[in-house]
C-alpha positions as CSV (number, residue, x, y, z in Angstrom):
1,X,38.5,-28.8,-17.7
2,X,38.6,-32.6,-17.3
3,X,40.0,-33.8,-13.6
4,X,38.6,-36.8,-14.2
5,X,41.5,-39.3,-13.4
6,X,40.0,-42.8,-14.2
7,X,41.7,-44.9,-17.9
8,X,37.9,-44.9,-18.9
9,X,35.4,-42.6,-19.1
10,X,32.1,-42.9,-17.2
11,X,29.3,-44.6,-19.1
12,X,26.4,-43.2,-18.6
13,X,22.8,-46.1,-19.1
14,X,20.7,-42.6,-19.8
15,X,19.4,-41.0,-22.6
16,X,19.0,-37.5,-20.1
17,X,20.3,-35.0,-22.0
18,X,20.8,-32.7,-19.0
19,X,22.3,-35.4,-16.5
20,X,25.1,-35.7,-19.5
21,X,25.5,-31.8,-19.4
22,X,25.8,-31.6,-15.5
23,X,28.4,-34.6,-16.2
24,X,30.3,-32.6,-18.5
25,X,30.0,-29.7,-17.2
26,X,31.6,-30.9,-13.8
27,X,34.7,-32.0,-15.5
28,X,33.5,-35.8,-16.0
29,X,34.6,-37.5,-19.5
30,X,31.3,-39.8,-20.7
31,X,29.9,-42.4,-23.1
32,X,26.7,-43.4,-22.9
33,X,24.9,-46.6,-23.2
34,X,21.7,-48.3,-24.2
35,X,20.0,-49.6,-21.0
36,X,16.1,-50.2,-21.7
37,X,14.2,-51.0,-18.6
38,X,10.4,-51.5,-18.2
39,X,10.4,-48.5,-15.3
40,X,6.5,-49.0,-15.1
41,X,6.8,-52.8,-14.6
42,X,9.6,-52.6,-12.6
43,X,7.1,-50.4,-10.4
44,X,4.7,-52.2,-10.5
45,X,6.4,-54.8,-9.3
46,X,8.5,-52.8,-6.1
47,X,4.9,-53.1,-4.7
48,X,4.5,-50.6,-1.6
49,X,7.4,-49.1,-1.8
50,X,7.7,-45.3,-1.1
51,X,8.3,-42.9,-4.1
52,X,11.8,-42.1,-2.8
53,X,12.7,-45.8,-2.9
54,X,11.4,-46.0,-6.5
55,X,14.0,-43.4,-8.0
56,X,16.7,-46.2,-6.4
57,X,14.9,-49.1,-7.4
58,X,14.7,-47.8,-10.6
59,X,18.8,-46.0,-10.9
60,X,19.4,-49.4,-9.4
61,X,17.8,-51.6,-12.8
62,X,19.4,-48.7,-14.7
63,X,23.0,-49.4,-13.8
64,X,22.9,-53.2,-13.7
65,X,21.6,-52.7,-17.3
66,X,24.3,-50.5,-18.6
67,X,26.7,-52.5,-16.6
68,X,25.7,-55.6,-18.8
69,X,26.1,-53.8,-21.9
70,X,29.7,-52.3,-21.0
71,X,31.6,-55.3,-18.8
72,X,34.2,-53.9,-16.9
73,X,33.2,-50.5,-16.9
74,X,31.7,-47.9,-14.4
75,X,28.3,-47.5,-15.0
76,X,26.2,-44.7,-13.6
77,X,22.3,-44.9,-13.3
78,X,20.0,-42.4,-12.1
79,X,15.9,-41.9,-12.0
80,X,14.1,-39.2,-10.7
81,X,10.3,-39.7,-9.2
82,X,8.2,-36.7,-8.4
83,X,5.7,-37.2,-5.7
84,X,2.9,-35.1,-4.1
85,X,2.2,-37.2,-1.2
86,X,2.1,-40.7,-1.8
87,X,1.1,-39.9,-5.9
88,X,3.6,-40.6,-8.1
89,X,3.5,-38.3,-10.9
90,X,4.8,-39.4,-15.0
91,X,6.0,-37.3,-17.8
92,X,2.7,-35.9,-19.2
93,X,1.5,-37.3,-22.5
94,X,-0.4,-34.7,-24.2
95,X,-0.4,-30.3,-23.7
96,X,-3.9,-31.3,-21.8
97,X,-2.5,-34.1,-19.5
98,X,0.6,-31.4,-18.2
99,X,-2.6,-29.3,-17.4
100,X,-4.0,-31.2,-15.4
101,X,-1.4,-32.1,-13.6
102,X,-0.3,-28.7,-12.8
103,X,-3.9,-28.1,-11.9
104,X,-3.4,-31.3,-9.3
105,X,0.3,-29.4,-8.1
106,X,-0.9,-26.0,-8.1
107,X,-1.2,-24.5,-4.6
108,X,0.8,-27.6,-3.0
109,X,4.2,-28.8,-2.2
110,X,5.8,-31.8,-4.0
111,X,9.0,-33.9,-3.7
112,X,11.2,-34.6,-6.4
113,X,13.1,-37.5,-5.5
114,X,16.3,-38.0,-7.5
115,X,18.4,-40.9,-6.8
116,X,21.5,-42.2,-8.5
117,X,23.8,-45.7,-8.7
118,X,26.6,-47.0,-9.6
119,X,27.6,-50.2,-11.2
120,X,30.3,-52.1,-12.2
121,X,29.8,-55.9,-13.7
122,X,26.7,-56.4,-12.2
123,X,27.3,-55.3,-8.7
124,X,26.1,-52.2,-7.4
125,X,29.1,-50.0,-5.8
126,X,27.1,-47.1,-4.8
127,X,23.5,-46.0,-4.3
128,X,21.7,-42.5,-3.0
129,X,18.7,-40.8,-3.3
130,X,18.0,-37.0,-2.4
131,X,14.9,-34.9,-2.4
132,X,14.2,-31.4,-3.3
133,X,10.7,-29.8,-2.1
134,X,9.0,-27.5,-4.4
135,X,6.1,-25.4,-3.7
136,X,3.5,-24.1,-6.6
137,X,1.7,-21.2,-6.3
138,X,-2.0,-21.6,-6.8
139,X,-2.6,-21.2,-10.8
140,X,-6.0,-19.7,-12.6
141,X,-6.8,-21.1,-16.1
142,X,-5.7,-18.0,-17.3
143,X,-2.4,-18.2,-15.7
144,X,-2.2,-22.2,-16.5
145,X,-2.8,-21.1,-20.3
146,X,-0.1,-18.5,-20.5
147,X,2.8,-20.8,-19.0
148,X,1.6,-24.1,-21.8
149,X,1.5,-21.2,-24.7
150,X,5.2,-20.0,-23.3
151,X,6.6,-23.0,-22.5
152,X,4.8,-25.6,-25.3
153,X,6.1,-29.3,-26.1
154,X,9.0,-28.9,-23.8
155,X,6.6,-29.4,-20.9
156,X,6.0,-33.1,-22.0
157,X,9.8,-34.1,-21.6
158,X,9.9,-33.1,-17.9
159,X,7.8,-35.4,-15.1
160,X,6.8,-32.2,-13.3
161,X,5.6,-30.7,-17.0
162,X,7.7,-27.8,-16.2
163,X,11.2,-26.7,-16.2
164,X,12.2,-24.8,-13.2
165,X,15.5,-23.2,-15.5
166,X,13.3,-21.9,-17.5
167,X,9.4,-20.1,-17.7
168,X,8.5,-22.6,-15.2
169,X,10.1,-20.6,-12.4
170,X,7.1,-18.7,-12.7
171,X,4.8,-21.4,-11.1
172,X,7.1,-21.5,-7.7
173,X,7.3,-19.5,-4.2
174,X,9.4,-21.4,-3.0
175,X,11.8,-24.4,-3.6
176,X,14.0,-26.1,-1.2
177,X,16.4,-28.4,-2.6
178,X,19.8,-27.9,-4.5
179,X,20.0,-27.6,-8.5
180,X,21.6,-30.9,-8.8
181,X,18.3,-32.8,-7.2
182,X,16.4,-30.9,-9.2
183,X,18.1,-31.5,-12.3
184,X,18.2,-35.0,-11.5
185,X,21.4,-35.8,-10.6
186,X,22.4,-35.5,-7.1
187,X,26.0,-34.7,-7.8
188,X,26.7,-33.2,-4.6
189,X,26.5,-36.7,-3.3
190,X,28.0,-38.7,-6.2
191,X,31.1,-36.5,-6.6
192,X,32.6,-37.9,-3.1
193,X,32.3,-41.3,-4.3
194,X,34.3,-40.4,-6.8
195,X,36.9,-38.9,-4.9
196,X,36.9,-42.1,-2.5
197,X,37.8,-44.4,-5.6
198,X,40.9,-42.0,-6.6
199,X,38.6,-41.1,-9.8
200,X,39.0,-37.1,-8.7
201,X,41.6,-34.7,-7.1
């Protein structure tokens, strides 16, 4: 069912395979774009910013750059940082790097911060950023091995190593947060904006 109402279709500056399903999904028609950004030096460069304000520093540089590459279009960007205090944590590498960092999670509660933007010709029409608290239970090395067998590669394309849609439920007692944030995508919050420019019903 498509309610989008806009003569375009969103463009989307991500190659997120699940923020373009959630997109779908809620009824908005999408293209996507090229938009390479350096997110490490772009972080490096924030300096002391929190990890909450990274995920919109970083949606931010995502938009502007799919905005440049699509003029006169609406350009959505969107980053997601996950924190366990003041650590920012990065898609894991290798099968061993996602076990240590589920060693480092197990037992504690993290933020994933997901924040989103909007651009249009360079300017920035709309910015959030939302946060979902997860919990891990504590995890033995037996229990650690069983979830990488089960779960495998996949757990290198997520920044948490696991995927709570999936087997990685099973590392979780509690999570509070909606799906969206979780996802990625805080389309609770974007949807309105929407509505405000006459985009939606």
């Amino acid at each position: 069912m498509l309610v989008w109402r806009g003569e375009q279709p969103l463009v989307l500056a991500s190659k997120s395979a699940t923020r373009l399903t959630l997109l779908v999904h809620a009824g908005v028609p999408v293209e996507t774009v090229a938009a390479e950004v350096d997110e490490r030096s772009i972080q490096a460069d924030a300096g002391a910013v929190d990890p909450a304000g990274i995920a919109v520093i970083l949606a931010r540089a995502k938009a502007l750059a799919g905005s440049r590459a699509a003029p006169g279009r609406l350009v959505l960007g969107a980053d997601q940082t996950l924190a366990l205090g003041p650590k920012i944590y990065h898609k894991p590498v290798s099968l061993e790097a996602a076990r240590l960092q589920l060693q480092e999670l197990a037992g504690q509660t993290h933020a994933l911060h997901s924040a989103v933007a909007v651009a249009r010709d360079g300017a920035i029409l709309f910015e959030t950023v939302v946060s979902a608290f997860l919990t891990m239970r504590p995890l033995s090395d037996e229990a650690l091995n069983t979830y990488i067998t089960a779960a495998g590669p996949r757990v290198l394309t997520s920044v948490g190593a696991y995927q709570l849609e999936s087997v990685g439920v099973h590392l979780f007692t509690r999570v509070d947060g909606d799906h969206f944030t979780i996802l990625g995508l805080p389309l609770l919050q974007l949807l309105p904006f929407f509505r405000e420019q006459g985009l939606l019903p």
